[in-house]
N, C-alpha and C positions, 0 to 999 in steps of 0.2 A: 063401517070398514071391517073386512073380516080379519082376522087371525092370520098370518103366514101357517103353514102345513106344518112344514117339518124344518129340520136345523138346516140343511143347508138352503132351503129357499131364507131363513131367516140372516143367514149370514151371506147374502145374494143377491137380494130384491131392494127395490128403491118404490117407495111410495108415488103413485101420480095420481094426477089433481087436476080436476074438469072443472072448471070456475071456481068453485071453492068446497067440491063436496071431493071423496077419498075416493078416486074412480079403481083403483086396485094396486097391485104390484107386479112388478116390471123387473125379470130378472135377466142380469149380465152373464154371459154364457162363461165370460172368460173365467171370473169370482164363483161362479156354479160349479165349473168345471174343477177348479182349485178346491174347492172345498171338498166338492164330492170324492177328488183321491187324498186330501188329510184324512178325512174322516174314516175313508176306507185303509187305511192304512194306520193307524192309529188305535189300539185298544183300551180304551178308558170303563173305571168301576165305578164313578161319579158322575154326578148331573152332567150330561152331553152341554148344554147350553152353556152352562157358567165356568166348564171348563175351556171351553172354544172361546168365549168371552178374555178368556184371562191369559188365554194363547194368544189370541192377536195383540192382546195389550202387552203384554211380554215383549213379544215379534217388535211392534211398533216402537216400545222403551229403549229394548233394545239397537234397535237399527239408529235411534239417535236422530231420525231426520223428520222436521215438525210439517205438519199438516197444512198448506198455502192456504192462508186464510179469504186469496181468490183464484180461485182456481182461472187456469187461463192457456192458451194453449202449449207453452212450452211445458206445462207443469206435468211431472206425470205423479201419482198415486200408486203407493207398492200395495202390493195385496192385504198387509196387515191394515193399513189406512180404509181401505175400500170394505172391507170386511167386516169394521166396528163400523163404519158411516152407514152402511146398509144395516147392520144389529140395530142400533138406535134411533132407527128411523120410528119404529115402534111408540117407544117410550115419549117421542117428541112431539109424535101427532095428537098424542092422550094428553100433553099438558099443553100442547096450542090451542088446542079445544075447549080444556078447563078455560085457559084466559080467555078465549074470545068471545066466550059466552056468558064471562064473568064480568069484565070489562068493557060493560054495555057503550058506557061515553067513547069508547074508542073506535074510530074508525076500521080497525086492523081486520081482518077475515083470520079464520083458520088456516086458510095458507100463509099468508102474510107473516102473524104466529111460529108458523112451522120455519119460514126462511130465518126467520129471526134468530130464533134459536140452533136450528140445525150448523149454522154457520159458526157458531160458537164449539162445534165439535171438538177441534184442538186443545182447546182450554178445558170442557169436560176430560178428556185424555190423559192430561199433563197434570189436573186437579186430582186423579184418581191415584188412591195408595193399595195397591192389590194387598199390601201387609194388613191394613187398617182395614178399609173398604170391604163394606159387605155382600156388595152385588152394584155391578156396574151400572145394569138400569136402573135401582133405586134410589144411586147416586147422581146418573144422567137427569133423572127423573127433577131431583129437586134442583140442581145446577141450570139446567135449561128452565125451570118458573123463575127461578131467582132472574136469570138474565132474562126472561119478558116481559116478568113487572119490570126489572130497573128499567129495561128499553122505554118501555110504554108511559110509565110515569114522568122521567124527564124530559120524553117526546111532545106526551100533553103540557107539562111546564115550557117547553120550548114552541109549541105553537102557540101559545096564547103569549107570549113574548110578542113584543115587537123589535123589530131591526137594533133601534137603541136602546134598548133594555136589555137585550141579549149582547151587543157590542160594550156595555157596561160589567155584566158577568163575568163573560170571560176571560179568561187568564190568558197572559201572553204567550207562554209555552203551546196551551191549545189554539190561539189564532196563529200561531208560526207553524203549526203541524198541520193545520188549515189549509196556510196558503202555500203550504209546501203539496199537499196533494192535489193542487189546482196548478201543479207543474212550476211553480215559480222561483226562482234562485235567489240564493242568499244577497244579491244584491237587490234585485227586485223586490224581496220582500221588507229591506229595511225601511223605503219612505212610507210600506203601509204600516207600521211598527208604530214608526215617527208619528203619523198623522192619528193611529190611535190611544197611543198616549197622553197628545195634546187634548185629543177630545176626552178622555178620562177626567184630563186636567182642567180644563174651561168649562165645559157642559154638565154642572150641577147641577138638576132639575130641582124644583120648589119641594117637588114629592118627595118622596124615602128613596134611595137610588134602589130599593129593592122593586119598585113599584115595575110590575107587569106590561104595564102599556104605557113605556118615556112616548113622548112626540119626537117628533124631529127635531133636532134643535132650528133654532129661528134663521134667516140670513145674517142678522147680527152676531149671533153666534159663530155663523161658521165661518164669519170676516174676523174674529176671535183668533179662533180654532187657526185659519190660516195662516196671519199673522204671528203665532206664538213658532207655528211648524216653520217658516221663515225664518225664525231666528235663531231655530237649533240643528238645519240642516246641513249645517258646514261638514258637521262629519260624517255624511252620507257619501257613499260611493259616485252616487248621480245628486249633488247639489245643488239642482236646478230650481228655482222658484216657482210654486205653483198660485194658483187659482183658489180658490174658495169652491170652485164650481167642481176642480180636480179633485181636492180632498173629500168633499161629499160622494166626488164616483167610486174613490177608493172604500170607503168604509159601507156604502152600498153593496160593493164585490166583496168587503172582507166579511162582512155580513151572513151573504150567501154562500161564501165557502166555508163559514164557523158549520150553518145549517147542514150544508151534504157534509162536512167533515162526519160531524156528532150522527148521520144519519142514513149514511150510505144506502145504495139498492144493494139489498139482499138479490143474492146471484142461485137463483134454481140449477139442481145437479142436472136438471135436464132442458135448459136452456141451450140452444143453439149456436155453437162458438163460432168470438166475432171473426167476421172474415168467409163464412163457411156457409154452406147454402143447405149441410144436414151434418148431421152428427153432434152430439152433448156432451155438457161435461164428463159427465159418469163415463163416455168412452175413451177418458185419457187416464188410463190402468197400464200399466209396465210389464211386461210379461218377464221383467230381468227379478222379479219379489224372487228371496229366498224364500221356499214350500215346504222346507223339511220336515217331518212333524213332530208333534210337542214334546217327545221323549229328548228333541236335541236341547229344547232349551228351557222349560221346564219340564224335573223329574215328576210324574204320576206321584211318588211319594211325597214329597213335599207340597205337591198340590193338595193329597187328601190328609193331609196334616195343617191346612193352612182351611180346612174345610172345616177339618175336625176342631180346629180352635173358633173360628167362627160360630159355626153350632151352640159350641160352649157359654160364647160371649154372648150369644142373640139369647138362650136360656138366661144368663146372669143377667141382663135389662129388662129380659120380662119378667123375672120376677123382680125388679126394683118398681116397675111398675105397677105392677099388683099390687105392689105393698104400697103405694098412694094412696091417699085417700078420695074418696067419691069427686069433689070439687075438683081436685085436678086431674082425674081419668076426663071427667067429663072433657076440662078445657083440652087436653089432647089432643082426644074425640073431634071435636069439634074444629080445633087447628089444621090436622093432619088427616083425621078420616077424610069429613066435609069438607074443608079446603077452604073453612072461612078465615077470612081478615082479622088480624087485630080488630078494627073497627065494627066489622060487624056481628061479633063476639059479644064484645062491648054491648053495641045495642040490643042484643037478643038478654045480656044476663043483665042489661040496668046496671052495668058499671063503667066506671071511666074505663077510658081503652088506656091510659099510660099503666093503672094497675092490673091488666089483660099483661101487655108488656111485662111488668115487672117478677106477676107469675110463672109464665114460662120463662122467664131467664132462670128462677130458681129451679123452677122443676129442672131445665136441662143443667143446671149449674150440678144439680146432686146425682143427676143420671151417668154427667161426665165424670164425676169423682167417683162413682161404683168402675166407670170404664177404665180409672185412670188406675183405682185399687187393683182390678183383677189384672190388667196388663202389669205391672210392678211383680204381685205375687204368681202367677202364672208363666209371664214371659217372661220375668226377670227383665222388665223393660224400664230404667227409671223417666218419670214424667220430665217432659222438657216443653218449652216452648212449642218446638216445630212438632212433638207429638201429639200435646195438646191442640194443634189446630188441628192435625192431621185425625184427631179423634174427633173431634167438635162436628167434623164433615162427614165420620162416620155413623157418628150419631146420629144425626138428622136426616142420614140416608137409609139408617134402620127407621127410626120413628115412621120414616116417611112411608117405606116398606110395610108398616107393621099394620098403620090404618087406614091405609090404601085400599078403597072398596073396590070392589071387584070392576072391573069396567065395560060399559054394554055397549053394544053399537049403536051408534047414535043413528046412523043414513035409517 
């Protein structure tokens, strides 16, 4: 996959996808056209890229309206929206790649990967502290692996589940959000409530209820299961007596709707909306975005002061990490350069993987208290809570920045 050219195809273009290899970039004239008169209007003495980065994110913050987690046809997209979803498209296809190639047992492709995570934009967005944050794609960067190992991980725990294994899992709040997105109403959904409780309540299987592959429960069982939902259905909306044969079809459909709940289809920007016989998502952009440019809404000075504290910070962590010693530059290295596992960490150095684990928490533990020092003496910031997270993320978006090998085209 090559490199976008210049800034405004980078804040422009959307990645597309021929079966699964990066066929190029595909830019919207109207996001083009937008950019090309910011830019042209706009004088800036700092990096073009992570200034325009921190403009739309501003833009975006500011305007207050979050990002439809599906896009669909009424939905429109203001230019600040459109603007980082094509910036980041970059950063997303380089860590769908890592995982797809990393996570052999998985079925997912590199596109697959890519929907996964790119869908999560809003939340990379919303996670970002432009005070804190040291570059938006090194924070995208680690925010989208985070979400396609979790994806992937309790994807693979949920297929090897069977039906009641996973109807034993789950919590009530997530089977009600289930069967709420399979359209169903609060009356509707209370006798499937009903009947999965009972089955919580009667169907202890011999195994560990942790065990991966329950069977079904027997006919006896579910003549159980019926009989017990018979006698507490009075205060059901619809208290109608069922079947043995009923409640199995219920907890078969609640089932399947836990699965797509926890697992949705990832929806392509350039999928063809339903209803429509051409045109994609990416074509429902707003021509109403405010365009002003970044002098309205962030000043040039406080940007190149929020540069210049940055700089500073990235110097004060590199040298805390100098000053490590060899064993733990290595484990870094090895973390954050190479991209390996806890696990296979572990088996490369012939040590348990929980003290793999318990290392880097120290190392970041002392990396975060030099971030936490210089922000106190420097910003006159005192440590709190929500800073310390909001640092914690900066942290490991520097880290992540820092031994980040260079990245080559894979096609």
């Amino acid at each position: 996959m090559r490199a976008r050219s210049d800034l405004v195809e980078s804040f422009s273009s959307f990645l597309q996808f021929e079966a699964d290899r990066a066929r190029g970039w595909l830019s919207d004239r109207r996001l083009q056209k937008n950019m090309q008169r910011c830019s042209e209007q706009t004088t800036i003495s700092v990096e073009p890229e992570k200034y325009w980065a921190l403009h739309w994110h501003k833009c975006w913050s500011v305007n207050g309206q979050a990002m439809p987690q599906k896009a669909n046809p009424s939905s429109k997209l203001q230019f600040p929206q459109a603007h980082l979803l094509a910036y980041l498209q970059e950063p997303c296809y380089w860590v769908a790649y890592k995982a797809s190639t990393r996570f052999t047992s998985s079925q997912h492709s590199i596109s697959d990967c890519f929907q996964i995570a790119i869908a999560q934009v809003e939340k990379v967005l919303k996670g970002f502290n432009a005070d804190q944050g040291f570059d938006l794609k090194n924070y995208a960067s680690t925010t989208f692996r985070s979400f396609i190992r979790d994806y992937l991980r309790q994807r693979r725990e949920v297929d090897i589940c069977t039906d009641w294994t996973l109807l034993r899992k789950v919590s009530q709040k997530r089977l009600t959000s289930a069967l709420e997105r399979q359209g169903l109403t609060k009356s509707d959904i209370e006798p499937y409530v009903l009947a999965w409780q009972t089955y919580q309540l009667i169907y202890v299987p011999v195994k560990r209820t942790d065990s991966r592959q329950l069977a079904a429960p027997s006919q006896e069982t579910w003549e159980a299961i019926t009989q017990q939902y018979n006698r507490e259905r009075h205060g059901l909306s619809n208290a109608k007596a069922v079947t043995a044969q009923t409640v199995e079809t219920w907890m078969n459909a609640a089932a399947n709707a836990v699965r797509s709940f926890l697992y949705p289809s990832a929806v392509s920007m350039n999928t063809t909306r339903p209803g429509q016989d051409s045109g994609e998502f990416v074509d429902i952009i707003t021509d109403e975005a405010q365009t002003l440019p970044m002098g309205k809404l962030i000043a040039e000075e406080a940007h190149v002061l929020r540069q210049q504290q940055q700089r500073q910070l990235s110097d004060v962590l590199a040298d805390a990490v100098t000053q490590l010693d060899a064993e733990n530059q290595k484990l870094l290295q090895l973390y954050y350069g190479d991209t390996l596992t806890q696990k296979d960490i572990a088996a490369q150095l012939n040590i348990k993987q929980y003290a793999i684990s318990r290392k880097l928490s120290r190392i970041k533990k002392a990396l975060l208290t030099t971030l936490a020092t210089w922000s106190e003496e420097t910003l006159h910031i005192s440590p709190s809570p929500d800073l310390l997270k909001q640092s914690s993320a900066a942290l490991e978006a520097w880290l992540t920045g820092r031994y980040a090998t260079e990245q080559t085209n894979p096609e």
